[in-house]
C-alpha positions as CSV (number, residue, x, y, z in Angstrom):
1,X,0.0,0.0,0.0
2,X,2.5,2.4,0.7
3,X,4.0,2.1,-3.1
4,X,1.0,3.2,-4.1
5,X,0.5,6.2,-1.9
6,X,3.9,7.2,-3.3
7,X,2.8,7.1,-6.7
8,X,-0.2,9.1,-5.6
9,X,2.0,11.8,-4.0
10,X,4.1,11.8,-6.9
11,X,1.2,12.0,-9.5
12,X,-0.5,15.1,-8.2
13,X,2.6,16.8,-7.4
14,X,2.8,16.3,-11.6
15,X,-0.2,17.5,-11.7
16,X,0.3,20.7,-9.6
17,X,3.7,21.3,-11.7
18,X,1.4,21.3,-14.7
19,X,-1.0,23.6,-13.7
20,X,1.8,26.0,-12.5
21,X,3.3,25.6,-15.7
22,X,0.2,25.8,-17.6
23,X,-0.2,29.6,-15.8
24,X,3.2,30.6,-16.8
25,X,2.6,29.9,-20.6
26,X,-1.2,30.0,-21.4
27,X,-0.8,32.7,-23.8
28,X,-5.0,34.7,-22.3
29,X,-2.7,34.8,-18.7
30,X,0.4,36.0,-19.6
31,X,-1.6,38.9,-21.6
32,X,-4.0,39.4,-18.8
33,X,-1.1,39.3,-16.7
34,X,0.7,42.0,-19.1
35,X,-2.1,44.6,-19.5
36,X,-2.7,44.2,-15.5
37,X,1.1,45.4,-15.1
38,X,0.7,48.4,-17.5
39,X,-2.5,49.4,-16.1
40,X,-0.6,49.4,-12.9
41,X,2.0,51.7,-13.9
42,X,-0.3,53.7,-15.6
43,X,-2.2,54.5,-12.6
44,X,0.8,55.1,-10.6
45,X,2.2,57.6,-13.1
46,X,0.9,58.6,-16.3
47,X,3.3,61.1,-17.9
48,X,5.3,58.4,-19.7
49,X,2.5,57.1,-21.4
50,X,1.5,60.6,-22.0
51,X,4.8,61.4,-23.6
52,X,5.0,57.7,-25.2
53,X,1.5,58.8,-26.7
54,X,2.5,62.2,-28.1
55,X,6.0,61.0,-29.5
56,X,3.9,58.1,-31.5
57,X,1.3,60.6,-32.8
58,X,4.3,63.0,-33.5
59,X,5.8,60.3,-35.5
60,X,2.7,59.5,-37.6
61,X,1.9,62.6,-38.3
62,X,5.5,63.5,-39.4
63,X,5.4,60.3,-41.6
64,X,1.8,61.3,-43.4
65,X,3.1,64.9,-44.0
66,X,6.2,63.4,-46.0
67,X,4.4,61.0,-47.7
68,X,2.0,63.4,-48.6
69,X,4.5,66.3,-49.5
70,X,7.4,65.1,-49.8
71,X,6.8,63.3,-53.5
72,X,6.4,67.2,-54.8
């Protein structure tokens, strides 16, 4: 009996091992997980998200106006 208590131990320590590993990877967690930590930092501090913002739009619009008059 007790062989077979060990290779119940052992069997749902796999099994706990697969879950944790199955947290670590699932692609839905680790982008949960992701968007919970920038959400995070945005509510601590939002001026570098503000600037991030800005310097994207910045860099759009600079692209549009040369592809729009630079071909003159």
């Amino acid at each position: 009996m007790t062989e077979q208590r060990e290779v119940d131990r052992k069997r749902e320590e796999l099994r706990q091992h697969l879950n944790e590993f199955e947290d670590r990877v699932n692609p839905k967690k680790v982008a949960d997980r992701a968007v919970g930590k920038a959400q995070d930092s945005y509510n601590e501090d939002p001026t570098p998200w503000i600037a991030a913002a800005a310097g994207i739009a910045v860099v759009i619009i600079g692209g549009i106006a040369l592809a729009v008059f630079g071909r003159r």
